[in-house]
Residue frames as a rotation matrix with the C-alpha (Angstrom) as fourth column:
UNK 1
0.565 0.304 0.767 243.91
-0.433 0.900 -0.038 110.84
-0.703 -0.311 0.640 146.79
UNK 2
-0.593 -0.659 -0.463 245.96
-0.804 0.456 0.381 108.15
-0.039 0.598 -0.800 144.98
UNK 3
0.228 0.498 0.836 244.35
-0.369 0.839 -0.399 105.21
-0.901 -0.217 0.375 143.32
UNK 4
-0.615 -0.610 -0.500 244.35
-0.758 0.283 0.587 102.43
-0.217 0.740 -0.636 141.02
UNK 5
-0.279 0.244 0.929 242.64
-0.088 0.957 -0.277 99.89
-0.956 -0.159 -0.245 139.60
UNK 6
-0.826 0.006 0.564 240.94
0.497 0.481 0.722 98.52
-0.267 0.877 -0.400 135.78
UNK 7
-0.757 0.444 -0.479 238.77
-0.483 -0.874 -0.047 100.45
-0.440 0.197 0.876 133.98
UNK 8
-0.387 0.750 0.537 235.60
0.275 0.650 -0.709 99.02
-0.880 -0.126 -0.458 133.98
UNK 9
0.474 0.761 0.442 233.48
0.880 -0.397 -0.260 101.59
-0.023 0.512 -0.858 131.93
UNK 10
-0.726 -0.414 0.549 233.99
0.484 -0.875 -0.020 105.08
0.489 0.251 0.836 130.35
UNK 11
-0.590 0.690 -0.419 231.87
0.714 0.204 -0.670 107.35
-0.377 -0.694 -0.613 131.93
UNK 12
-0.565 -0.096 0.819 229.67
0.804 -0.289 0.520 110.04
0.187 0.953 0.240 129.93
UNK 13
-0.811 0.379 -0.446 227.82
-0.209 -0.899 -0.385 113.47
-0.547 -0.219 0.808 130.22
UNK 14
0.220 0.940 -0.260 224.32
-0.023 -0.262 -0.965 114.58
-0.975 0.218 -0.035 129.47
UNK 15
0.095 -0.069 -0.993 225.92
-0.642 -0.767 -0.008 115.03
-0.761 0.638 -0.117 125.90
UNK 16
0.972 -0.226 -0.064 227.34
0.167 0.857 -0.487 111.66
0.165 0.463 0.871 125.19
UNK 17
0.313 -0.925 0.213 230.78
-0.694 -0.376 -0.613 113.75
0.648 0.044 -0.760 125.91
UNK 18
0.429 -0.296 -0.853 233.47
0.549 0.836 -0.014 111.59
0.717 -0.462 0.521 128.16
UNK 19
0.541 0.361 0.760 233.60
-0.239 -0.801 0.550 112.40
0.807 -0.478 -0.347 131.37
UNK 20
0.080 -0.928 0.364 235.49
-0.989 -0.120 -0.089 109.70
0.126 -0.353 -0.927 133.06
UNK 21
-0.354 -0.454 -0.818 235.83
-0.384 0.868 -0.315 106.34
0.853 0.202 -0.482 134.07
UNK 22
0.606 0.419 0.677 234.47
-0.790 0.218 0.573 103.77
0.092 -0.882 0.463 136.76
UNK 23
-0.391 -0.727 -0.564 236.99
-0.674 0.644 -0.362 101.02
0.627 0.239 -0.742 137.97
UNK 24
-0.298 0.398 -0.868 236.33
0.391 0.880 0.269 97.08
0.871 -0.259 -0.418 138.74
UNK 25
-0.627 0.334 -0.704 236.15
0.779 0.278 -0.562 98.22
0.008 -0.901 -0.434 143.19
UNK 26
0.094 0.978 -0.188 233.43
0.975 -0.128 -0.180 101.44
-0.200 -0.167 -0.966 142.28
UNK 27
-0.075 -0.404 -0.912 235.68
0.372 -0.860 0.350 104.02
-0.925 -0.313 0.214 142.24
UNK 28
0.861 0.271 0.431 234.56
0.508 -0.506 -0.697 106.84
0.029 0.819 -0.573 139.81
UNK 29
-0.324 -0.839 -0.437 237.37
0.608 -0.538 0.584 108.74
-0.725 -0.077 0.685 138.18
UNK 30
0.674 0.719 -0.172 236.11
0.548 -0.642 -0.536 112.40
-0.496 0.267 -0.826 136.91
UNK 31
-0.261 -0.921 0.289 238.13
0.855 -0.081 0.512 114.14
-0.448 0.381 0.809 134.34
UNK 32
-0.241 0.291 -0.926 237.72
-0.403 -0.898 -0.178 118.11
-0.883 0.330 0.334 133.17
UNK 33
0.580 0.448 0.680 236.03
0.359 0.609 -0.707 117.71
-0.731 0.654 0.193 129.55
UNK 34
0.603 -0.580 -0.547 238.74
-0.742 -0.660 -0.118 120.11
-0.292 0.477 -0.829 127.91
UNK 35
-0.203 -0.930 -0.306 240.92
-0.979 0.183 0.094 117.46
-0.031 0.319 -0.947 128.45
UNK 36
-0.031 0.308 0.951 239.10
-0.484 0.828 -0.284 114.16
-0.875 -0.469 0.123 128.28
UNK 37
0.939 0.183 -0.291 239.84
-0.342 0.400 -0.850 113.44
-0.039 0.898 0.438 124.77
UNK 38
0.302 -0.952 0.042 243.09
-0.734 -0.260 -0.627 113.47
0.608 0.159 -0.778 125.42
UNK 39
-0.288 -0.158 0.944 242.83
-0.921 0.315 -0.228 110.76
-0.262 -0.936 -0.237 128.20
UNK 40
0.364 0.890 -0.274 240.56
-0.921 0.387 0.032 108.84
0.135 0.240 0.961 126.03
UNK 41
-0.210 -0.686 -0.696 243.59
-0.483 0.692 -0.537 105.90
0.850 0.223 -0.477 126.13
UNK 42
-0.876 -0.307 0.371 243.17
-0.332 -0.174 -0.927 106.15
0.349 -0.936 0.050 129.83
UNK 43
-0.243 0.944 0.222 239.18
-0.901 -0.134 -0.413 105.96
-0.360 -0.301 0.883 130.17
UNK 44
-0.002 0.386 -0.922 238.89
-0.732 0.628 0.264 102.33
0.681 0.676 0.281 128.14
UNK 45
0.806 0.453 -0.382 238.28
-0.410 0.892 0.191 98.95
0.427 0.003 0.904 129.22
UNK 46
0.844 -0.530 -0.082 240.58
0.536 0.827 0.171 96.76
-0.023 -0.188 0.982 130.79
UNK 47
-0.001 -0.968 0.251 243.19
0.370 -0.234 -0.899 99.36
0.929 0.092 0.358 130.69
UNK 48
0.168 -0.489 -0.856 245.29
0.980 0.177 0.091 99.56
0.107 -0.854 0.509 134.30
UNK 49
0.170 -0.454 0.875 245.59
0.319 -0.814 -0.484 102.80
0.932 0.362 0.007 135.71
UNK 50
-0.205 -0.117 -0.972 247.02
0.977 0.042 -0.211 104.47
0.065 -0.992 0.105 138.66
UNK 51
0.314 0.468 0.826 245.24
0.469 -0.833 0.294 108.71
0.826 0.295 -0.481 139.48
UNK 52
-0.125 -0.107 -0.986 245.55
0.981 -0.165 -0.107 111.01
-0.151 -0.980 0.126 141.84
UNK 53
-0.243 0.729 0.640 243.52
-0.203 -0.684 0.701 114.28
0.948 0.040 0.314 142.52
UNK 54
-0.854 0.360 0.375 240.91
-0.487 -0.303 -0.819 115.43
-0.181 -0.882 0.434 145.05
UNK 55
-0.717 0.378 -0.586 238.76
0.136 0.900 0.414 113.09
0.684 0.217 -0.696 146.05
UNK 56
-0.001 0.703 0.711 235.50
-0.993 -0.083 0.080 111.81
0.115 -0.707 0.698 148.61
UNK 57
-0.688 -0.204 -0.696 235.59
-0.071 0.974 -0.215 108.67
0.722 -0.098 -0.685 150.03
UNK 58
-0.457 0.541 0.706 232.44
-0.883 -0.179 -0.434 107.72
-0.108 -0.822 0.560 152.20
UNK 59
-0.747 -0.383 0.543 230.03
-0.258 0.920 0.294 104.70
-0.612 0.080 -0.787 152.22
UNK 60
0.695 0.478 -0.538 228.41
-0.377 -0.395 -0.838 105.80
-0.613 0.785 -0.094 149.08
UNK 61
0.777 -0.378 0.503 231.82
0.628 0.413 -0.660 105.02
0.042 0.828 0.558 147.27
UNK 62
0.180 -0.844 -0.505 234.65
0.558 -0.335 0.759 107.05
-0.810 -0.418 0.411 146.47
UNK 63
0.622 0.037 0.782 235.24
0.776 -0.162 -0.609 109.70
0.105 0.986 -0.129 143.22
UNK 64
-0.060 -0.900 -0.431 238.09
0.665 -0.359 0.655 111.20
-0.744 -0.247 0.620 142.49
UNK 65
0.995 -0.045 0.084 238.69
0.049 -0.515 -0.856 114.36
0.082 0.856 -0.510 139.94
UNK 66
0.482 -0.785 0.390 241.69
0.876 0.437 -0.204 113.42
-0.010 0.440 0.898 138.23
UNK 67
0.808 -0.370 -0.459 244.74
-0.165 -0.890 0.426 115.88
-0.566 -0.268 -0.780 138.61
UNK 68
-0.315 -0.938 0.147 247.36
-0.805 0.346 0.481 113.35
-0.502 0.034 -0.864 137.51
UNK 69
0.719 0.643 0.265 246.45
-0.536 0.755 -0.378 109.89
-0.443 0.129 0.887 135.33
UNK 70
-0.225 -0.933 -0.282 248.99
-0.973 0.199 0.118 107.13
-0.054 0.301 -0.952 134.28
UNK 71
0.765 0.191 -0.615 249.18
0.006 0.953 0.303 103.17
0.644 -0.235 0.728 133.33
UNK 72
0.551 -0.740 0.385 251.36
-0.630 -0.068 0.773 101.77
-0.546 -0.669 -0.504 136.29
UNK 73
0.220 -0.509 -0.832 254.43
-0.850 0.319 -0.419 100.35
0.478 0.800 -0.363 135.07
UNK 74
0.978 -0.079 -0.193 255.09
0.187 0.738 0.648 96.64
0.092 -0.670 0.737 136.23
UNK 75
0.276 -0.954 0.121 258.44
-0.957 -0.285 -0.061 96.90
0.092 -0.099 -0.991 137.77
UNK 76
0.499 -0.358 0.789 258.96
-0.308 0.778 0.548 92.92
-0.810 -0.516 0.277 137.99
UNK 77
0.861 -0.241 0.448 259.87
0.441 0.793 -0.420 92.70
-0.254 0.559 0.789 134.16
């Protein structure tokens, strides 16, 4: 799957550990925890991102485990 959209919320484990991210339309984005410090840039607030991974999409919602994670660049400037 390929998406995008603002990180709403970080999301967290039973531990307090980060786990991934929910954006503004619902979509959960799920990230391995090895590497979810490393993303942490990625998992904040208001920051724009665009993922892609294996996903579910049904009418529950959609979550994706992250394979790939980037901000999108604006190409108008």
């Amino acid at each position: 799957m390929d998406v995008q959209g603002e990180v709403v919320m970080p999301l967290h484990g039973p531990k307090g550990e980060l786990r991934g991210a929910l954006l503004e339309d619902g979509t959960s984005l799920r990230v391995p925890s090895h590497a979810a410090a490393e993303l942490a840039a990625y998992l904040t607030p208001g920051v724009h991102v665009r993922a892609w991974g294996r996903g579910v999409k049904n009418k529950a919602g959609c979550t994706v485990d992250v394979h790939d994670i980037a901000e999108p660049v604006d190409e108008a400037v």
